[in-house]
BADRENDO-8177 format. One line per 4 residues: number of its first residue (from 1); their letters; for each residue x, y, z of N, C-alpha, C. Coordinates in Angstrom, 1 decimal. Layout:
BEGIN
NUM	a	X:Y:Z:X:Y:Z:X:Y:Z ~ ...
This chain:
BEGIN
1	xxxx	111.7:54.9:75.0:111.3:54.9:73.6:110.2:54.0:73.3 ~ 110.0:52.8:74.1:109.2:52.0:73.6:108.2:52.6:74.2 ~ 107.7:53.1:75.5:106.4:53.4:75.7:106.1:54.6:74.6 ~ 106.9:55.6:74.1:106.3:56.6:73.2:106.2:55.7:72.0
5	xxxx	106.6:54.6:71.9:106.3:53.6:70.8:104.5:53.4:70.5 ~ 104.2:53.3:71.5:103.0:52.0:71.9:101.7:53.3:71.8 ~ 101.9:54.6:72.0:101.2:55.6:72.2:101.0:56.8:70.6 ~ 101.9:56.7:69.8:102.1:57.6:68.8:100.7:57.1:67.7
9	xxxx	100.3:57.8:66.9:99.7:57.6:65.6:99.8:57.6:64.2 ~ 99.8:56.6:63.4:99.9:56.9:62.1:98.9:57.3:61.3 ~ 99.6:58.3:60.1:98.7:58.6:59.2:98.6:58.5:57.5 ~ 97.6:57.1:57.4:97.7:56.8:55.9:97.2:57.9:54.9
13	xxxx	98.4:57.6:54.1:98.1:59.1:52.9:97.0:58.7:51.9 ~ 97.2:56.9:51.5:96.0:56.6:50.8:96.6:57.1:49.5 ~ 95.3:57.7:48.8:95.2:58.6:47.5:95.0:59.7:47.4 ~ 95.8:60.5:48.3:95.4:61.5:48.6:96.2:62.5:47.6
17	xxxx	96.7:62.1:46.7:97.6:63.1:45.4:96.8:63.3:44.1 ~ 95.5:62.4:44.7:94.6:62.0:43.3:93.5:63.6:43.5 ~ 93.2:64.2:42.4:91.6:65.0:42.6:91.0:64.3:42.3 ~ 90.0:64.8:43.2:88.4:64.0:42.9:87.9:62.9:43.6
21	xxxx	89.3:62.8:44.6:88.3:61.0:45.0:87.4:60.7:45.4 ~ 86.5:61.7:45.8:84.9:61.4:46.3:84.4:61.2:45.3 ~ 84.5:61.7:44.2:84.0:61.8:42.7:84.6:60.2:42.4 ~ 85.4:60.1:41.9:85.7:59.1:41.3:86.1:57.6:42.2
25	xxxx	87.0:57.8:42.8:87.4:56.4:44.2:86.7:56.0:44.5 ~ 86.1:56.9:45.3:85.0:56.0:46.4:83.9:55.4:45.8 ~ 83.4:55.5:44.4:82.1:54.7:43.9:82.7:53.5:43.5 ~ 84.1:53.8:42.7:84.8:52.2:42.3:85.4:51.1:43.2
29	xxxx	85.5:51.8:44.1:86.4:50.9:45.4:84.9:50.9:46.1 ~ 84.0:51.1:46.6:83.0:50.8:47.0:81.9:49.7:46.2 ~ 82.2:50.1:45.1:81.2:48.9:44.1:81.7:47.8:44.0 ~ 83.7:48.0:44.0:84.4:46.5:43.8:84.5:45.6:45.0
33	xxxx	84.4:46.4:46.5:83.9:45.3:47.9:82.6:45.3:48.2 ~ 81.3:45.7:46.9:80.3:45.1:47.7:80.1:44.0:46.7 ~ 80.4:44.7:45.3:80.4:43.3:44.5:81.2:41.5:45.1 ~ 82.2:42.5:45.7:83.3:41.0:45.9:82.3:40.6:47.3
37	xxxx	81.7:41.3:48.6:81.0:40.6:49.5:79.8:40.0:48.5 ~ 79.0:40.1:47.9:78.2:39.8:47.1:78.8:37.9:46.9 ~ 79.3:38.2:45.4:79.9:37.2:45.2:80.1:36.1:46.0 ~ 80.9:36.3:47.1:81.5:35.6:48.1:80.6:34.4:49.1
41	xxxx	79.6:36.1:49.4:78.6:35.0:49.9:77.7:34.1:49.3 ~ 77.8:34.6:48.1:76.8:33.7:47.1:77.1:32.2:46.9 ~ 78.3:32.5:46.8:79.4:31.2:46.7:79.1:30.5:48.2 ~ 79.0:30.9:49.2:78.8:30.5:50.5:77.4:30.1:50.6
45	xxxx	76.5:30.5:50.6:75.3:30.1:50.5:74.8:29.0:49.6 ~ 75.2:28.8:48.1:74.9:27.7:47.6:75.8:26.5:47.7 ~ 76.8:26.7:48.4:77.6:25.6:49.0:77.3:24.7:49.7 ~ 77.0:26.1:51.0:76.0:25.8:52.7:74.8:24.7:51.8
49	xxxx	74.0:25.1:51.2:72.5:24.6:50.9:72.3:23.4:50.1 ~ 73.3:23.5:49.1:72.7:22.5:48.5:74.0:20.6:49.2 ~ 72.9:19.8:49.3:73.8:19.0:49.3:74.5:17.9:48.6 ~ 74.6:18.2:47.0:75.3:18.0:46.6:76.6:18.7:46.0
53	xxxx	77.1:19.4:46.8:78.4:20.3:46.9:78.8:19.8:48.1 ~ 78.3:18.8:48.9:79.0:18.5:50.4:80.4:17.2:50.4 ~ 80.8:18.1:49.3:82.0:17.3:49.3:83.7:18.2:49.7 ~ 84.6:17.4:49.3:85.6:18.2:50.2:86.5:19.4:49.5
57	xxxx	86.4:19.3:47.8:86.4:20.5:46.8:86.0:21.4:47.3 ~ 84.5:21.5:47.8:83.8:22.8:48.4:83.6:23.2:49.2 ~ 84.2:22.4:50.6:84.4:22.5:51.4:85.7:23.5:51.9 ~ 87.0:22.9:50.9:87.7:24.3:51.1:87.1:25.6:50.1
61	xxxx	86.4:25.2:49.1:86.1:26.6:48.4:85.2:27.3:49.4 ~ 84.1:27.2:49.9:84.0:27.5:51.2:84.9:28.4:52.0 ~ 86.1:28.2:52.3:87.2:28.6:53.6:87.6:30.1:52.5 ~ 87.9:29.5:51.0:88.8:30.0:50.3:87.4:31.4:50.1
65	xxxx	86.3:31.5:49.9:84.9:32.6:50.0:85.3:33.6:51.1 ~ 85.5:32.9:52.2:84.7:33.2:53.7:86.8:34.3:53.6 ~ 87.5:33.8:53.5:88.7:34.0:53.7:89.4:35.3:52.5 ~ 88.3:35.3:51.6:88.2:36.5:50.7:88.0:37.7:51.2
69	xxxx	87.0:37.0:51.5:85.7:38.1:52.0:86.5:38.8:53.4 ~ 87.1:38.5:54.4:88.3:38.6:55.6:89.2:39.8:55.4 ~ 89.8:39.3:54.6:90.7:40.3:53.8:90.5:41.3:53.2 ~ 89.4:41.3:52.4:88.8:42.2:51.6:88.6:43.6:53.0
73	xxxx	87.8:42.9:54.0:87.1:43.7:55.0:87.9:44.0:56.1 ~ 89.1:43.8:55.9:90.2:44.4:57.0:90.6:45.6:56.3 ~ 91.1:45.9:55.1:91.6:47.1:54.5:90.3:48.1:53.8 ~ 89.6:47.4:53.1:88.9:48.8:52.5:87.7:49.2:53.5
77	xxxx	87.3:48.9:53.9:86.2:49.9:54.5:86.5:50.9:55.0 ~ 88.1:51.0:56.0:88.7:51.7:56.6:89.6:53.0:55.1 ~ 89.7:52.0:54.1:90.3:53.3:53.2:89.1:54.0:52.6 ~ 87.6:53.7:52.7:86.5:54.4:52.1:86.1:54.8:53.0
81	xxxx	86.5:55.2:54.4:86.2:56.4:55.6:87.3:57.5:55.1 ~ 88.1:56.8:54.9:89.4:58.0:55.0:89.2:59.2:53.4 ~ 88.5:58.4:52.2:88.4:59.0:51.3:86.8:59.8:51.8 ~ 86.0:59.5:51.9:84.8:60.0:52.4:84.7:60.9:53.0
85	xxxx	85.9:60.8:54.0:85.4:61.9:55.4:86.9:62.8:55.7 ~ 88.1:62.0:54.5:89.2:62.7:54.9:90.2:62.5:56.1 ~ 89.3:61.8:57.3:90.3:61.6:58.5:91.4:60.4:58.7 ~ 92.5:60.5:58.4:93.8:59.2:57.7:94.4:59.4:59.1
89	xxxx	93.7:59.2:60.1:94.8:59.3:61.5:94.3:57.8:61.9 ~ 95.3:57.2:62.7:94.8:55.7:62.8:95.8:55.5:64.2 ~ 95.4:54.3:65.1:96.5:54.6:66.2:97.4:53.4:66.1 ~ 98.0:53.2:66.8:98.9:52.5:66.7:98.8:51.3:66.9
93	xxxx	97.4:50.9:67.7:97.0:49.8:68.2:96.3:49.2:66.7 ~ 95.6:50.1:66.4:94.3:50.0:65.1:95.5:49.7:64.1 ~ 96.3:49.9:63.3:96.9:49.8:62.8:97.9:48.2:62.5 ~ 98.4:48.2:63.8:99.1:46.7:64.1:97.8:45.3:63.8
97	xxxx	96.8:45.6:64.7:95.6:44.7:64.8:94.8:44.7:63.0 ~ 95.2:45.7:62.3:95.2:45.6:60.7:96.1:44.8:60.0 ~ 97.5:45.4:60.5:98.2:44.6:59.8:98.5:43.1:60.0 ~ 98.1:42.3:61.1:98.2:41.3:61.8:97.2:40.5:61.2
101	xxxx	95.6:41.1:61.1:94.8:40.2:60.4:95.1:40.2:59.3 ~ 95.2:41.3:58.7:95.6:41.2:56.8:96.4:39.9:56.3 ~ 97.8:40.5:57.4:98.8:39.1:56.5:98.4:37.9:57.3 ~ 97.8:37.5:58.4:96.7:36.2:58.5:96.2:35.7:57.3
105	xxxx	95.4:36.5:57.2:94.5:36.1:55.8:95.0:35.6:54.7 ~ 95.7:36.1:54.6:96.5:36.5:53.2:97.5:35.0:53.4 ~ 98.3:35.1:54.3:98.6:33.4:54.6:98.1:32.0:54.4 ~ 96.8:32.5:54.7:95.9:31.7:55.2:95.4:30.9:53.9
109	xxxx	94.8:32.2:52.9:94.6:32.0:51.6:95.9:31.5:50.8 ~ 97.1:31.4:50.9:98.2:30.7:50.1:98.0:29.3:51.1 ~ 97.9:29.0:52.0:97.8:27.4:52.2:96.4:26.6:51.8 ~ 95.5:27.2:52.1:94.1:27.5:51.3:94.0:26.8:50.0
113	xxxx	94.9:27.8:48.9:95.3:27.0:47.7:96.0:26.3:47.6 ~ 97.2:25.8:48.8:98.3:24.2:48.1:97.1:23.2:48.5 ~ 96.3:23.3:49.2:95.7:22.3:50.1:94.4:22.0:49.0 ~ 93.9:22.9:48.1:92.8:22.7:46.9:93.9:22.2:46.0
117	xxxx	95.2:22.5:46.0:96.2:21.5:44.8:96.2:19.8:45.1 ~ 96.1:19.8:46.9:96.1:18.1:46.8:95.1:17.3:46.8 ~ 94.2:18.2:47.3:92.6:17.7:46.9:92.7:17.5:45.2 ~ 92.6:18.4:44.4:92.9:18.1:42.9:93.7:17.0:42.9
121	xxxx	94.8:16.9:43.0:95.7:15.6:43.1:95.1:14.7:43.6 ~ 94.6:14.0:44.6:93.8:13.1:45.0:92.7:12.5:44.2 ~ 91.9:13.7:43.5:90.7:13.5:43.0:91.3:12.7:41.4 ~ 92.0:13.2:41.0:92.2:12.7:39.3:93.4:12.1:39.5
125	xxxx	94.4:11.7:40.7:95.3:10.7:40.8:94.7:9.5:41.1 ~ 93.8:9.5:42.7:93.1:8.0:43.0:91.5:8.3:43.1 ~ 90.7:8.2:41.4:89.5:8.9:41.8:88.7:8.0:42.5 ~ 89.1:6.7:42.5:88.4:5.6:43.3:88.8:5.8:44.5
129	xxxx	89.5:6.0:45.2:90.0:6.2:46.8:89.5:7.9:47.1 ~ 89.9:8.7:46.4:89.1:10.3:46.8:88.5:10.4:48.4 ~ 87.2:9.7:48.1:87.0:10.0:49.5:86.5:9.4:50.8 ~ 87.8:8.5:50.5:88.0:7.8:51.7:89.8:8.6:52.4
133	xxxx	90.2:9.1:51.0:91.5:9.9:51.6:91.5:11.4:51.9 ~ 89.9:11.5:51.4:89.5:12.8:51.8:88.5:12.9:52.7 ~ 88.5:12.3:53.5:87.6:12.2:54.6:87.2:13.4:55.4 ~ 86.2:13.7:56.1:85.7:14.8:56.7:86.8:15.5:57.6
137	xxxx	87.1:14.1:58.6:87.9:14.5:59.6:89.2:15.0:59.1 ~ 89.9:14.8:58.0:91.1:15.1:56.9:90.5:16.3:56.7 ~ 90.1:16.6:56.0:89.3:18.4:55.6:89.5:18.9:56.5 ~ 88.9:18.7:58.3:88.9:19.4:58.4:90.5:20.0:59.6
141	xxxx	91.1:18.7:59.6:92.6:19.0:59.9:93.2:19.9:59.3 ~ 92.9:19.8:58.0:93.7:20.5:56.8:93.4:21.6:56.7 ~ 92.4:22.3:56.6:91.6:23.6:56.8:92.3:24.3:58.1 ~ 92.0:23.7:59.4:92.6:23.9:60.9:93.9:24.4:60.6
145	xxxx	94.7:24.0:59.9:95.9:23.9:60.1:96.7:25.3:59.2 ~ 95.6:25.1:57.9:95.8:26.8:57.0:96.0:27.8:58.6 ~ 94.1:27.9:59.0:94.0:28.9:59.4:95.5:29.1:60.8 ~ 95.6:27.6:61.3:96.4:28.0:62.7:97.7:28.8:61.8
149	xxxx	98.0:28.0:61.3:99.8:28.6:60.6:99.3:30.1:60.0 ~ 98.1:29.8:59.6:98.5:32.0:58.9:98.9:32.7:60.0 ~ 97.5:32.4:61.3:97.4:33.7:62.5:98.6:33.4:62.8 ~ 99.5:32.3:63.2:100.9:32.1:63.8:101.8:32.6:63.2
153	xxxx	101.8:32.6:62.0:102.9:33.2:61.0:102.8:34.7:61.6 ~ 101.2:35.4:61.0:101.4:36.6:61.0:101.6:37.2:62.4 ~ 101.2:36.7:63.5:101.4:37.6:64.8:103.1:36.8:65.4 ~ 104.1:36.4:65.0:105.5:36.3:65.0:105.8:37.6:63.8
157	xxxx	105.3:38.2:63.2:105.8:39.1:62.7:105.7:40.1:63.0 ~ 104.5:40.4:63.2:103.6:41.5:63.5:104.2:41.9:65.0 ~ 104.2:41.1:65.9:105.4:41.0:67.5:106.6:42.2:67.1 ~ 107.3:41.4:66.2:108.9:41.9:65.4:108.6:43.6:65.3
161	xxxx	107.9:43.4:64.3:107.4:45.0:63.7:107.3:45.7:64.7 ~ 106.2:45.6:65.7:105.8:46.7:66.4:106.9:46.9:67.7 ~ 107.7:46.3:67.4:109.0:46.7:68.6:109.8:47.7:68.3 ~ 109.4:48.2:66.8:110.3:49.2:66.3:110.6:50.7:67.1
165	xxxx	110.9:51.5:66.9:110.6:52.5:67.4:110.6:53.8:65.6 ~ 109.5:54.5:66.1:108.8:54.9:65.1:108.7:56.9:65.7 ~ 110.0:57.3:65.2:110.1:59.0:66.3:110.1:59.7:64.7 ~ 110.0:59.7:63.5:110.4:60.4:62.7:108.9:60.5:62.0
169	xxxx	109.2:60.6:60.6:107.8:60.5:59.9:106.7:59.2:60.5 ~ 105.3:59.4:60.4:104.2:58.9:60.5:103.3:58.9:59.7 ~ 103.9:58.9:58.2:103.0:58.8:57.3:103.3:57.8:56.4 ~ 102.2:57.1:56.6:102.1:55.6:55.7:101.6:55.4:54.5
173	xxxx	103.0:55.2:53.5:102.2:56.0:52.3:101.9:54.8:51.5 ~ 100.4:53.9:52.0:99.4:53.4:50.9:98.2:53.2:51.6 ~ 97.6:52.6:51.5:95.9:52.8:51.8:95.4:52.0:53.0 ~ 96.5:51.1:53.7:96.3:50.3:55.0:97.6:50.0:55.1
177	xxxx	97.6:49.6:56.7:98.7:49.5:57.1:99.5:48.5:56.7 ~ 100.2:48.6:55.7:100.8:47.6:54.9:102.4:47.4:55.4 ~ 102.8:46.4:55.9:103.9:45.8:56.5:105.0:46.7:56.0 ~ 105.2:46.1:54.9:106.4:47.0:53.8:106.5:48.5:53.9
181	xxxx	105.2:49.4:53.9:105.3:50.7:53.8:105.3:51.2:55.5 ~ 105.1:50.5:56.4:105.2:50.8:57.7:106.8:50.5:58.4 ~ 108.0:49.5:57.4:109.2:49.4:57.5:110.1:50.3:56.9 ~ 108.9:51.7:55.8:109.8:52.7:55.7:110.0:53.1:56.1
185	xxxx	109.2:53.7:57.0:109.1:54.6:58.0:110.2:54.2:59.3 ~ 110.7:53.6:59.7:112.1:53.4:60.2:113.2:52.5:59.8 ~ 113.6:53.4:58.7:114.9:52.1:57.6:116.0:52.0:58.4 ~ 116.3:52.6:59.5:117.8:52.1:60.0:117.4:51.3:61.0
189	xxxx	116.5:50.5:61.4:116.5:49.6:62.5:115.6:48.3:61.8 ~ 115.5:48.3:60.7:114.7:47.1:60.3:115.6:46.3:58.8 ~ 116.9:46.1:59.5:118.0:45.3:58.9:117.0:43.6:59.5 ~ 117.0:43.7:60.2:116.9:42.2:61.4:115.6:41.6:60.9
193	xxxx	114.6:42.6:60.9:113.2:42.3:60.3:113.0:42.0:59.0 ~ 113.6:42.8:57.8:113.5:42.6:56.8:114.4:41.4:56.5 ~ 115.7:41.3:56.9:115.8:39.5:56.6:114.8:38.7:57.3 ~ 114.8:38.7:58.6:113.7:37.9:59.2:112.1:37.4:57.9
197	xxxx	111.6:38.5:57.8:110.5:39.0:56.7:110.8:37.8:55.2 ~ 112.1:37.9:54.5:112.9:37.7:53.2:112.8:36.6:53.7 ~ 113.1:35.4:54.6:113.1:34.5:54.7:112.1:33.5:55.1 ~ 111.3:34.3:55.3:109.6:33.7:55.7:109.0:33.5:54.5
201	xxxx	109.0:34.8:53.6:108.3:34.9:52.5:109.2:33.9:51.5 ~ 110.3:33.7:51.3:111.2:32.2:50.7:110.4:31.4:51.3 ~ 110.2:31.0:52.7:109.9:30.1:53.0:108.8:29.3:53.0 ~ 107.9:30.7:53.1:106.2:30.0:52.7:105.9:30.1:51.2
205	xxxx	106.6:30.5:50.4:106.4:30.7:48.8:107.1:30.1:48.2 ~ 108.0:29.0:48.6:108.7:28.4:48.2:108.2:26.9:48.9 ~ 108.0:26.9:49.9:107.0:25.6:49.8:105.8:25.3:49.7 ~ 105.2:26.2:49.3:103.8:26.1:48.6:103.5:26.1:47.5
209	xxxx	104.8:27.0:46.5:105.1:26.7:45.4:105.3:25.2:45.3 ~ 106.4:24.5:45.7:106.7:23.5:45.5:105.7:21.9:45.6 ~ 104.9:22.2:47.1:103.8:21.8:46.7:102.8:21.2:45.7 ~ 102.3:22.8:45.2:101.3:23.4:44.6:102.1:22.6:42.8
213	xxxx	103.5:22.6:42.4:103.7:22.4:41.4:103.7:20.8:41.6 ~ 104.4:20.3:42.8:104.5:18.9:42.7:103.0:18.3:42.4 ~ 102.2:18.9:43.1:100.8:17.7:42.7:100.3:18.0:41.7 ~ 100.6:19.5:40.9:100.2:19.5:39.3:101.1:18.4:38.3
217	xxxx	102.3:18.4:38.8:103.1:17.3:37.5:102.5:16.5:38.1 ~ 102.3:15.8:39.1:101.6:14.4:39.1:100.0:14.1:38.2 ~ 99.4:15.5:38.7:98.3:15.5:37.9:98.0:15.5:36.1 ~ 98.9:16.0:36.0:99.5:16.2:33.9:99.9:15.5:33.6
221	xxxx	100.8:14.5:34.4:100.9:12.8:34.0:99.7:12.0:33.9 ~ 99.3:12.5:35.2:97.9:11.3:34.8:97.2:11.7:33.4 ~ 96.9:13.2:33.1:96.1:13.2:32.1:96.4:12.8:31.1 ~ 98.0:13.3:30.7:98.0:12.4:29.4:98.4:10.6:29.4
225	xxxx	98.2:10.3:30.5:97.9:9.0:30.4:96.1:8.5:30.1 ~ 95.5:9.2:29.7:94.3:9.2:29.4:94.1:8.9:27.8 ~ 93.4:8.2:27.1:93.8:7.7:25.9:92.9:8.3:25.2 ~ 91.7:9.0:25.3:90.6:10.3:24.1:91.1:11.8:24.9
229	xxxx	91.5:12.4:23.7:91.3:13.4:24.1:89.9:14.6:24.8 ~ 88.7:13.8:24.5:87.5:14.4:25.4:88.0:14.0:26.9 ~ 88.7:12.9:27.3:88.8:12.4:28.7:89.2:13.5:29.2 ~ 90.6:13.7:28.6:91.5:14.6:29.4:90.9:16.0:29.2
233	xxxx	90.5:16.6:28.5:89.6:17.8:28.2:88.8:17.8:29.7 ~ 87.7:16.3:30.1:87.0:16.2:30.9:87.8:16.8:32.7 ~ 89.0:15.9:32.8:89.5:15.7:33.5:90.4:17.2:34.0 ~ 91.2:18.0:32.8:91.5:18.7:33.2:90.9:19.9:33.3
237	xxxx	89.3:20.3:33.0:88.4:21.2:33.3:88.4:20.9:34.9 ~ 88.0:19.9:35.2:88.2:19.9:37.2:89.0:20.8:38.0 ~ 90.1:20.7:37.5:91.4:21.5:37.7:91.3:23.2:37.4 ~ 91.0:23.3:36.2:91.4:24.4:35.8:91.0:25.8:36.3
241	xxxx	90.1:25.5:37.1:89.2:27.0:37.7:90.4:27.1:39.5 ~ 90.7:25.9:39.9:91.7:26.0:40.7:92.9:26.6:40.3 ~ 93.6:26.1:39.3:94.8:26.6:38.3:94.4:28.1:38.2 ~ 93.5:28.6:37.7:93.1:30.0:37.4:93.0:30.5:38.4
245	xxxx	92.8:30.5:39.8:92.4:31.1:40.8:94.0:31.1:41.7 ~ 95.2:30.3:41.4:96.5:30.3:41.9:97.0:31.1:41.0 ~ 96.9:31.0:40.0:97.4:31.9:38.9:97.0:33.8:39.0 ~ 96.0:34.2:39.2:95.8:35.1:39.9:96.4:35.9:40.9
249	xxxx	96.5:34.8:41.8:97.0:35.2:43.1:98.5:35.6:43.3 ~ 99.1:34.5:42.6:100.2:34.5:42.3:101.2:35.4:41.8 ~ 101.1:35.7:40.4:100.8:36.7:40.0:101.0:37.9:41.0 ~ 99.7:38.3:41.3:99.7:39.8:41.3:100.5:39.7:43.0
253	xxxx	100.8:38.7:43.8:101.6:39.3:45.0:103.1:38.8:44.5 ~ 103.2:37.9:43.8:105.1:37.8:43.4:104.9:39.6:42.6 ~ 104.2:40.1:41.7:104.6:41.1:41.1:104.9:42.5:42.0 ~ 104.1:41.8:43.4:103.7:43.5:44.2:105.7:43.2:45.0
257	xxxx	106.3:42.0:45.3:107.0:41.5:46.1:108.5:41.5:45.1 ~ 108.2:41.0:44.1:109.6:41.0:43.3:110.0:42.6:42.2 ~ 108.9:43.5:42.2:109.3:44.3:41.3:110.6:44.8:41.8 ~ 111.1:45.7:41.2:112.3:46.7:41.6:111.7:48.0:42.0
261	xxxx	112.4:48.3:42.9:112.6:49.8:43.7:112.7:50.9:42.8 ~ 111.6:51.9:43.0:112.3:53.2:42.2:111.1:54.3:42.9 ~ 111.7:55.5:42.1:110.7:56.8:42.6:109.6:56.2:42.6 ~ 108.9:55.6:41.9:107.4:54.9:41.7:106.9:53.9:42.5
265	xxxx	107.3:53.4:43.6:107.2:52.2:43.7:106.7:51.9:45.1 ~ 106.1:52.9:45.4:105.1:53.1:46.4:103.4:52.9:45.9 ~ 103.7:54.0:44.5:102.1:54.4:44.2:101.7:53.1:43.1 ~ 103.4:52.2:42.7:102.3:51.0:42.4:102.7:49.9:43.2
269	xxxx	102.9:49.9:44.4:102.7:48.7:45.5:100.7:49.1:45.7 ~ 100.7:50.3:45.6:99.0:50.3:45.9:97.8:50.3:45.0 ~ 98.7:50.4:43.6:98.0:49.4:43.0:97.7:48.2:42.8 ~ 98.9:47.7:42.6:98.7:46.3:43.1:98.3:45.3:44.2
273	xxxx	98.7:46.3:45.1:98.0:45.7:46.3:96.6:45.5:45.9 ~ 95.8:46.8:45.7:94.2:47.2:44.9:93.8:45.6:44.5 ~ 94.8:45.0:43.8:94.3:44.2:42.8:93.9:43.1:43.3 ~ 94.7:42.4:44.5:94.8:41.8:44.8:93.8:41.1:46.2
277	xxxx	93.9:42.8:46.6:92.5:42.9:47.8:91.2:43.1:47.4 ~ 91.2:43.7:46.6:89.6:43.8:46.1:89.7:43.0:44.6 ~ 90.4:43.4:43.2:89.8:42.1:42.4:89.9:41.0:42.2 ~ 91.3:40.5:42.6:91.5:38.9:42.6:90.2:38.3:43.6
281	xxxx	89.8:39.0:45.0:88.8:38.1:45.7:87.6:38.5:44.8 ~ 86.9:38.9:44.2:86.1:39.3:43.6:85.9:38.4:42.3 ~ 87.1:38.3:41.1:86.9:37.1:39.9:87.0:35.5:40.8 ~ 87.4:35.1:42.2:87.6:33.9:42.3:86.2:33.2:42.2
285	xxxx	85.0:33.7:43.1:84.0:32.8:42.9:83.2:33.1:41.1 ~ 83.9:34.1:40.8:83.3:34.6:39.4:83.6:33.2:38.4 ~ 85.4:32.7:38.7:85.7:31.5:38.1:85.4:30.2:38.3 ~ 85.3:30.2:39.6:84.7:29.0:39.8:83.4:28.7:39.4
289	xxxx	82.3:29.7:40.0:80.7:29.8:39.3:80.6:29.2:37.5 ~ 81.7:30.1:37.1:81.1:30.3:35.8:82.2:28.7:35.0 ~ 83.0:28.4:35.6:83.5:26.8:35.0:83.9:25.9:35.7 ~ 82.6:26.2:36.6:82.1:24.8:37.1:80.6:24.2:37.0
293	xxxx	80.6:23.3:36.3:78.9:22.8:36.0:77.7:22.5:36.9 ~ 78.8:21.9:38.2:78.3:21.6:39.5:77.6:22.6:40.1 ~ 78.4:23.7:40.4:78.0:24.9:41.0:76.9:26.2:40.2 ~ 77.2:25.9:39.2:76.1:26.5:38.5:74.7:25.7:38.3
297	xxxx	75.1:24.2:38.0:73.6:23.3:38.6:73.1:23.8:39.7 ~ 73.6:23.7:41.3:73.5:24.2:42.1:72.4:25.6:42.3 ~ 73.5:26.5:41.8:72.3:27.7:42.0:71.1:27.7:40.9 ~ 71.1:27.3:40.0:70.1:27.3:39.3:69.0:26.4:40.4
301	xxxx	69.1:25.2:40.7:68.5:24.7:41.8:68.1:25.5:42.5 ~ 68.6:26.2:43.6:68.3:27.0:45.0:67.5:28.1:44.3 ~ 67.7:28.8:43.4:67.4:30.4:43.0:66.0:29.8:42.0 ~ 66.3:29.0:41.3:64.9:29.0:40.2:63.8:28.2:41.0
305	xxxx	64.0:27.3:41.9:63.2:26.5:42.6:62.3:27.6:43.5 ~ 63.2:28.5:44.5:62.4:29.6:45.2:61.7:29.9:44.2 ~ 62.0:30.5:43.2:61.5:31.5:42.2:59.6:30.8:42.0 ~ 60.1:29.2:41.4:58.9:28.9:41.1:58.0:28.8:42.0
309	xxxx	58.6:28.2:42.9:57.9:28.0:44.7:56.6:29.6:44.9 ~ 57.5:30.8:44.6:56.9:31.8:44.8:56.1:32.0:44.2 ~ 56.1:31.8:42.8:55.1:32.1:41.5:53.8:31.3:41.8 ~ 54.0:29.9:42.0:53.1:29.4:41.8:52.1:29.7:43.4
């Protein structure tokens, strides 16, 4: 059973109940990952360049661009062939090696943000010590350590998964090989997995959560220990484009993870998924660019400086 395991093919149904998706899909999901590579790298480039961003704020926003951009490009390219050209056959190997990077990333990006929550905490807890406790070699432990724990997380799962044996239906019904909709496809043998699964996802969302909240109440204390309200205004704008960018995230994967089960609950796991793979990476550098002063000094520097360089 397992070698017919390792050999069979699946086939993503995608949106395939929709008319028109050459007409309509493929320009909006094509516009929203080039927009989001766009974006992403833009955010990367004026980071890389200018050296006053060479601090350790941007240095994960940096990981948090590049780690967008990852994700984004594991799932849709592959569901704007299947709308394009119609062929939803995928093998078994292609498939695993998707779902394996995806929830990498996607890990990767929730440690990503507890680790921009203690940088925040550091910076408006001890803004006189910052960056000596934020030192390079610290950054880049911290960063190392997202990425090692996502790939480790996700290939101990991804292992689990593909031991299944998969002899009945082969149709995976959302737009990439998505963990959850690949455990329908054999419900009597994935008792073991899906607690396994339930208590990972407690486990890493529950202490990232906890984290992520602990160094905000530390941080909310300090503010209102701030005596003008411009201060704290000042102080918690720093914050807030981080806040907004957890918030986001948050959000739309507890909603894709805690809804309830019903006839429907397929065709909106793939919406929400949608949201989260292509718009959430797409508004993050949108938020940061646009309320942060730094970063928008920045490009204005790099982009109007060329500009005049050329003119004159």
């Amino acid at each position: 059973m397992e070698n017919v395991t390792h050999v069979i093919d699946f086939y993503i149904v995608a949106f395939s109940n929709i008319f028109g998706q050459k007409v309509f899909l493929f320009p909006i999901f094509l516009s929203l990952y080039l927009i989001c590579l766009l974006w992403n790298i833009l955010i990367f480039v004026i980071i890389f360049m200018d050296p006053q961003l060479q601090k350790p704020m941007y240095f994960f926003l940096l990981n948090l661009s590049f780690v967008d951009v990852l994700y984004s490009s594991v799932a849709l390219p592959k569901l704007l062939d299947i709308i394009i050209t119609g062929y939803n056959r995928i093998s078994f190997t292609a498939c695993f090696t998707q779902m394996y990077f995806f929830n990498a990333f996607v890990c990767t990006e929730v440690w990503l943000l507890t680790m921009m929550s203690y940088d925040r905490y550091v910076a408006i807890c001890f803004p006189l010590h910052y960056m000596l406790l934020m030192e390079k070699r610290k950054c880049d432990l911290l960063v190392a350590g997202c990425w090692v724990f996502g790939f480790s997380n996700s290939l101990f799962l991804t292992i689990f998964a593909s031991r299944l044996s998969f002899c009945s239906s082969r149709e995976i019904n959302h737009f990439f090989c998505h963990m959850k909709s690949i455990l329908n496809l054999c419900p009597m043998e994935t008792v073991k997995i899906d607690l396994l699964i339930t208590v990972d996802g407690i486990a890493l969302g529950f202490s990232t959560f906890l984290l992520i909240l602990i160094s905000y109440m530390f941080i909310i204390s300090t503010i209102l220990k701030i005596q003008t309200s411009s201060g704290r205004f000042k102080v918690f704008s720093s914050c807030s484009s981080h806040l907004t960018v957890v918030l986001l995230f948050c959000l739309t994967s507890l909603t894709l993870n805690m809804k309830p089960e019903n006839e429907w609950s397929q065709e909106q796991d793939k919406i929400i998924s949608m949201l989260y793979i292509a718009v959430v990476p797409l508004l993050n550098p949108i938020v940061y660019s646009l309320r942060n002063k730094e970063v928008l000094k920045a490009s204005k520097n790099i982009f109007f400086k060329d500009h005049l360089h050329l003119k004159f």
